[in-house]
ZAZA-763172 format. One record per residue: x, y, z of N, C-alpha, C, O in turn; residue in one letter. Coordinates in steps of 0.1 Angstrom, whole numbers, plus 5000, padded with zeros to 4 digits. Each point is the difference from the previous one (the first is absolute). Example, Ala and Ser with C-alpha at 12.3 -4.5 7.8 and 13.67 -1.06 7.14 Angstrom:
<rs>
513249435078499150125000500950125000501050005007A
498650114986500950115000499250115008500550115001S
</rs>
This chain:
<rs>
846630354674500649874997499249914991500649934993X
498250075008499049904992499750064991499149954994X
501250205000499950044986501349944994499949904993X
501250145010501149974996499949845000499150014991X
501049865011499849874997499050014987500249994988X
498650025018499149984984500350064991499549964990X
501250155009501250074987500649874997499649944990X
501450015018500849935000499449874990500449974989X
498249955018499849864991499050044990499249924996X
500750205001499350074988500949974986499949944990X
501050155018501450014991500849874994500650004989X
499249895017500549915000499649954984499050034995X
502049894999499649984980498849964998499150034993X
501149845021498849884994498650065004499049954995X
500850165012498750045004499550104986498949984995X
501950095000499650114990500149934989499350034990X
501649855010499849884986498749964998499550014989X
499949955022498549955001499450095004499649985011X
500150134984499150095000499950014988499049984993X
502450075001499850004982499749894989499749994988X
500449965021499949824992498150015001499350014989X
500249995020498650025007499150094987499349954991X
501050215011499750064991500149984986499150024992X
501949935005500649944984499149904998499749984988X
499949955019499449845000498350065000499049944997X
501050165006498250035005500050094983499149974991X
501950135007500050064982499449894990499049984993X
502249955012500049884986499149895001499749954990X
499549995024499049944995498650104995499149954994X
500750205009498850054994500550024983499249994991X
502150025008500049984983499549904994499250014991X
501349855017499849884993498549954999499449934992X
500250155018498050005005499250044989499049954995X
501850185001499350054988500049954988499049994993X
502849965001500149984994498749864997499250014991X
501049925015498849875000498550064997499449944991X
500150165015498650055003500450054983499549954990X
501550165011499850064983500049924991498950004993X
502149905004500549924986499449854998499349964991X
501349985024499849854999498649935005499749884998X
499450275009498949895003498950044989499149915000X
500850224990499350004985500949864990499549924992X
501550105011500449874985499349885005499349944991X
500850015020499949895005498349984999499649884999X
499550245000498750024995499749964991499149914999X
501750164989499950004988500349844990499549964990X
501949985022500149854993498649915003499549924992X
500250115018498949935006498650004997499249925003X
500750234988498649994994499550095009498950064999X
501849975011498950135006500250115000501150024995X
498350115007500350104996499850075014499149975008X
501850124993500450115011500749925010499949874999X
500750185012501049965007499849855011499349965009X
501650004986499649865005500450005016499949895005X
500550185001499850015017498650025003499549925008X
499850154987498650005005499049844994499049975006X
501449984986499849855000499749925013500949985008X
497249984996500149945007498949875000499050044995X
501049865007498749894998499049985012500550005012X
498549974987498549995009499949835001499949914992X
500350095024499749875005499050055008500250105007X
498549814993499050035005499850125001500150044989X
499650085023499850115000501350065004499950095008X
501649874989501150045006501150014989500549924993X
499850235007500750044985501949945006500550035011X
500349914980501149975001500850074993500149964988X
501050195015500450064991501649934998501050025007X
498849884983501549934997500650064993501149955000X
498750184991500650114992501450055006501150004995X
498550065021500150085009501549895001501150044996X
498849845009500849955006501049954987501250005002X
498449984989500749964988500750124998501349985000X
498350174997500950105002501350035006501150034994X
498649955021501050005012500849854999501049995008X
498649904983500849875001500950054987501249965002X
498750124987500550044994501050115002501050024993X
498450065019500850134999501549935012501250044997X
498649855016500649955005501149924990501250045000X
498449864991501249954991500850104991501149974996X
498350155000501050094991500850075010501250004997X
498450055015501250015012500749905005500950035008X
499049924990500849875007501049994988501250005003X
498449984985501250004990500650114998501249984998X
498450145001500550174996501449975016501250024999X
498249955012501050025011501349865000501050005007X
498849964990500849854998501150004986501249965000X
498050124987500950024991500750154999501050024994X
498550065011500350165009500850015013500850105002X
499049775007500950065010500349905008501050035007X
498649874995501149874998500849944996500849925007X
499250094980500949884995501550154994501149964998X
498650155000501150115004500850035013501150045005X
497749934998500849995020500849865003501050015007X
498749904988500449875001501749994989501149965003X
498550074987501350044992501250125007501350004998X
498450065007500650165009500649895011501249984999X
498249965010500449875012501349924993501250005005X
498449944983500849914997501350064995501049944999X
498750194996501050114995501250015012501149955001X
498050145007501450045011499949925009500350055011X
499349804989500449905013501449994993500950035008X
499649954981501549934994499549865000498949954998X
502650015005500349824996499049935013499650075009X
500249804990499149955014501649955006501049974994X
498650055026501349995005500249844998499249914998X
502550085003500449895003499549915009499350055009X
500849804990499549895008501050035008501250024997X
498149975024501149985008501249884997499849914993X
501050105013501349874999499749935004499250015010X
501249834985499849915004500349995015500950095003X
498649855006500149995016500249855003499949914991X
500750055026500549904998500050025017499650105005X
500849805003499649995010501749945009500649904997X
499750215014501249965006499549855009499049955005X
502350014993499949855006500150035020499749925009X
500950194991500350045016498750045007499549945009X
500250174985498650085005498449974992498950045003X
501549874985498850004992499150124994498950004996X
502450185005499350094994499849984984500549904995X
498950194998500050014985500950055000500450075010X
500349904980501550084996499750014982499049944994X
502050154999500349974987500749894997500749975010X
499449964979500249864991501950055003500949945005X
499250194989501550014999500550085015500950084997X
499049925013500250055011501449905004499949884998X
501350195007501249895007499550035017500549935009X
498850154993500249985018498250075003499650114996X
499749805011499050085007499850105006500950045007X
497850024992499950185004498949965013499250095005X
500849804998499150035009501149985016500350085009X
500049744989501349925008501350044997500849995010X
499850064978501350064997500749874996501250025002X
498349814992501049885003499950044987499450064991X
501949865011501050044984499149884995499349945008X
500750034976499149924991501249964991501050064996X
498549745003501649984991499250054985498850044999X
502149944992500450004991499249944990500449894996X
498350164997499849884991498349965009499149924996X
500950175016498949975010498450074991499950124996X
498949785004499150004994499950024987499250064993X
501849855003499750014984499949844998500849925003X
498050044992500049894996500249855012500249884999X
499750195009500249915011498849975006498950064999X
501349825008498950005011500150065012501150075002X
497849935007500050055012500949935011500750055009X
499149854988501249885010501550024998500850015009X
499550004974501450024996500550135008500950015008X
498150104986501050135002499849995014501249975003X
498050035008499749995015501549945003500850075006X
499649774990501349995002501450014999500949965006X
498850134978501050084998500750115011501250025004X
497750054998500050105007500249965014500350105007X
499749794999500349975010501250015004500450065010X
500349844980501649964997500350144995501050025007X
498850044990500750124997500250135013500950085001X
498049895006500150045013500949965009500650095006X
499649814996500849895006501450044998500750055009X
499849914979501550054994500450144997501050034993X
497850085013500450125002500650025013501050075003X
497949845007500750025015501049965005500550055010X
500249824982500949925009501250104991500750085006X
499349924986501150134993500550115004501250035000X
497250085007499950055008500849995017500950075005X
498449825002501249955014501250035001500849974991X
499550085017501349945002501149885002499849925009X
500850084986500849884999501150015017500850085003X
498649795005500449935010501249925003500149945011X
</rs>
């Protein structure tokens, strides 16, 4: 039974996504490592007046060697990853999102508040879904809360006595 489960959340996308993502990410920063150690940290020698690779570039404070080369490298090899992945696989991923999301959804309906029960209702609703009271005509548009409240009142009123029987 506990082989079969760890099959199971092995198998699962997001676990083997980030494995490959992991490995891909560990490939492509020893490229970018190199690429800095091979190309960018001789030019950057060479603009500078020094010769041979400027990672091993380090200065002497008192009896204590500071290799700023080293870190200037890795500050270097960090911003060329950071851009290769952002113009590589962000802003493609981000385009693909905006691709098959479609249109952005509609704004809910206007809402509006029964005078009986004080549920939200829709603006164009004739009878509440919460209380079931019928809604006059014309109810929450442009009115106040006092008006339609006594609209709806009287309209309650002259449904019931209609309703009665006649005595």
């Amino acid at each position: 039974m506990k082989a079969k489960g760890f099959r199971q959340f092995i198998l699962r996308g997001n676990v083997v996504d980030l494995a490959v993502g992991i490995v891909i990410g560990a490939a492509f920063s020893t490229v970018v490592n190199d690429f800095v150690k091979a190309f960018l940290s001789p030019l950057i020698g060479v603009a500078t007046g020094n010769v041979g690779d400027f990672s091993k570039r380090t200065t002497r404070i008192g009896k204590t060697d500071f290799p700023y080369g080293a870190f200037v490298s890795s500050l270097i090899a960090f911003v060329l990853t950071a851009v290769v992945l952002y113009y590589l696989v962000v802003m493609p991923a981000n385009r693909l999102l905006t691709h098959f999301q479609g249109e952005p959804d509609t704004p809910p309906a206007p809402k509006r508040d029964c005078p009986e029960c004080l549920s939200s209702i829709p603006v164009g609703a004739r009878r509440c879904a919460y209380c079931t009271a019928t809604l006059p005509e014309g109810f929450g548009s442009e009115r106040s809360a006092r008006e339609t409240q006594s609209l709806a009142r009287e309209t309650q009123s002259s449904a019931t006595e209609t309703q009665s029987p006649a005595t």
